[in-house]
C-alpha positions in Angstrom: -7.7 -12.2 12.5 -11.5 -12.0 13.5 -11.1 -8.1 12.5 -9.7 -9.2 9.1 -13.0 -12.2 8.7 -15.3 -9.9 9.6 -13.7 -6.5 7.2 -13.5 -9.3 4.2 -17.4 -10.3 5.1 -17.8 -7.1 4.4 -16.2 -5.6 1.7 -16.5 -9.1 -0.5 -19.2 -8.3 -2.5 -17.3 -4.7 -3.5 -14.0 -6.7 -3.9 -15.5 -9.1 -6.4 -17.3 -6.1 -8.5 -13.9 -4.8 -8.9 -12.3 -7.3 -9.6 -14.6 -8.1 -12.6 -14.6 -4.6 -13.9 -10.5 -4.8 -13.8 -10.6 -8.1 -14.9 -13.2 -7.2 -17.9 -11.2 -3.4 -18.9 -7.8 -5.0 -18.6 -8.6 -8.0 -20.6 -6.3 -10.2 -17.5 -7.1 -11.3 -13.7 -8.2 -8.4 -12.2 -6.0 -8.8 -9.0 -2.5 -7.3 -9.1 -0.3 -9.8 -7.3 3.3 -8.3 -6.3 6.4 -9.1 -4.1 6.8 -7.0 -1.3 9.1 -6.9 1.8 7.7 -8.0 4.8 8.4 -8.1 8.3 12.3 -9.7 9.0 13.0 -8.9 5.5 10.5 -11.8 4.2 9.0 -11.9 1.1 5.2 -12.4 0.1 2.9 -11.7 -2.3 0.6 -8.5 -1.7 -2.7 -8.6 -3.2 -4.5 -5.7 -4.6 -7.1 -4.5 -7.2 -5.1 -4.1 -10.4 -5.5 -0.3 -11.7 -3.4 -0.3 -13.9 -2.3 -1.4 -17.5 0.2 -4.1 -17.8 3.8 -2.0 -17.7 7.3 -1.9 -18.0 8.4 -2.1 -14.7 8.0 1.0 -13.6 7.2 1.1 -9.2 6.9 4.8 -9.3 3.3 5.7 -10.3 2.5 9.7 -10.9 -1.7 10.9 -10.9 -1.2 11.4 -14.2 0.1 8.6 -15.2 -1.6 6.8 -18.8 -0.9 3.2 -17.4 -4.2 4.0 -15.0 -7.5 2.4 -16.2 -10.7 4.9 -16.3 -12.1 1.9 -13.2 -8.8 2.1 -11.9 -8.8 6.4 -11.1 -11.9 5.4 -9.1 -10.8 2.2 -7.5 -7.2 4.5 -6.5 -9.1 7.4 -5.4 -11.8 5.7 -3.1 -8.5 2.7 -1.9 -10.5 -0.2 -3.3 -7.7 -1.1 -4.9 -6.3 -2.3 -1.4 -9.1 -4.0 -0.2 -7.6 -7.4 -1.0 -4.7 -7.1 1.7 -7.4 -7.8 4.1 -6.6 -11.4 2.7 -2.8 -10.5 3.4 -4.0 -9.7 7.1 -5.6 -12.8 7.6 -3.2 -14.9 6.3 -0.7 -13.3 8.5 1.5 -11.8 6.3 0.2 -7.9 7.0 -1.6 -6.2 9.9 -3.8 -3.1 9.9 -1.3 -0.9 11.0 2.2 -0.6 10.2 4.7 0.7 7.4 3.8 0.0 4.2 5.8 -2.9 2.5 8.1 -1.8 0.0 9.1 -3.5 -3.3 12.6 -5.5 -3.2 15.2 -3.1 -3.8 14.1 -0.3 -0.8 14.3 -2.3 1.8 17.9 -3.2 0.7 18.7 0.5 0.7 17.8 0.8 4.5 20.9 2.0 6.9 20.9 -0.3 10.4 18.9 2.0 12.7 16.3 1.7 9.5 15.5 -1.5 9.7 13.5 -1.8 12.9 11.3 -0.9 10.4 11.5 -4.7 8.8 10.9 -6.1 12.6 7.0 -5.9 12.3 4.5 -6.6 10.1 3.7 -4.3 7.1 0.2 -2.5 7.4 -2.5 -1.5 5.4 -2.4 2.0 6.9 -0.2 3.7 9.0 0.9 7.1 9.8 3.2 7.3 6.7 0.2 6.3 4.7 -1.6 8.8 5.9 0.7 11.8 5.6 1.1 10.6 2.1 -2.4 9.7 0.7 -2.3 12.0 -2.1 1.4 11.0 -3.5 0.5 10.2 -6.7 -0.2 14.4 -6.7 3.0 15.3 -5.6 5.0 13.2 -7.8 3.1 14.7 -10.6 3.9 18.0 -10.0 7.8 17.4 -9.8 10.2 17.5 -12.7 11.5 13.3 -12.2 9.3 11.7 -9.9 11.7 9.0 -9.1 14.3 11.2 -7.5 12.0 12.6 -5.4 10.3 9.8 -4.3 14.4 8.5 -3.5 15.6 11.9 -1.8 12.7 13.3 -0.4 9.0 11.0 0.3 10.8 7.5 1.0 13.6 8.7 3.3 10.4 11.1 5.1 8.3 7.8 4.9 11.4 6.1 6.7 11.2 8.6 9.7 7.6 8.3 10.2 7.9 4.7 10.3 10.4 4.5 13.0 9.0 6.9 14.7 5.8 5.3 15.0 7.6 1.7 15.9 9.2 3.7 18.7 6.0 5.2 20.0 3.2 2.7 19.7 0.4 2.7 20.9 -2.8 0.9 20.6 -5.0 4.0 21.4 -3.1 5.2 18.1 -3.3 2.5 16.1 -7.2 2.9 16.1 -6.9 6.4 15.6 -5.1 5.8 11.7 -7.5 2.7 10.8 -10.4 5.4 12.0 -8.2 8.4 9.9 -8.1 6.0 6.8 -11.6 5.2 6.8 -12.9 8.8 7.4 -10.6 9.1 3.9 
């Protein structure tokens, strides 16, 4: 908790300035606010820069993709966009570390041995995150970006994350916060 005080302390003033500059180019609040699965299968609402355009739906976002706002490529590229889950952290429902929540509808898909996965709290970062930081790229380049993310990233994704539940360490857990903040 002090971690997630003193990180919001921090990064408020660059939180606010984007939230403005989403708020101002996407003509709504500039915070995207989102159900996610968290740890024991519970819902909350993630909080994040909104980068994008109001849309259809669509979960699967591609680099390409037109739904991005010119502030929102930059807020995505630098991960300003996910400077508001240090709220998420402080509040309880997210920690530093950990698999990434997923949207209703993944978790659901997860086999038994899976869902250790949904037995601690979602992270920020993670090793997972960190193997996929440019997967906006790689869905791009592929023919349906959906199937891929379905056969290939999430079940990959899945892996990692139990594999890092397994093997935990603390000594580890600083070495992703420091990988994700070296970029």
């Amino acid at each position: 908790m002090v971690l997630s005080v003193i990180g919001l302390v921090v990064t408020l003033p660059v939180i606010l300035l984007a939230w403005l500059v989403s708020s101002i180019e996407t003509k709504s609040n500039g915070f995207f606010l989102q159900k996610r699965v968290g740890e024991n299968g519970k819902l909350f609402t993630i909080i994040k820069i909104k980068t994008m355009y109001p849309n259809n739906g669509v979960t699967i976002t591609t680099a390409n993709d037109n739904r991005i706002t010119k502030s929102g490529k930059f807020f995505r590229k630098y991960k300003i966009d996910e400077l508001p889950q240090l709220f998420n952290v402080l509040i309880g429902d997210m920690s530093f570390v950990g698999p990434r929540p997923d949207v209703p509808g993944y978790a659901d898909k997860l086999k038994e041995e899976d869902k250790i996965i949904l037995s601690i709290k979602p992270g920020i970062t993670g090793p997972a995150t960190l193997k996929y930081k440019y997967e906006e790229e790689i869905l791009a380049k592929v023919d349906d970006p959906v199937q891929y993310n379905n056969e290939v990233i999430w079940p990959d994704k899945v892996k990692i994350n139990k594999e890092y539940i397994k093997n935990w360490s603390l000594k580890k857990d600083i070495e992703y916060i420091i990988k994700t903040i070296k970029g």
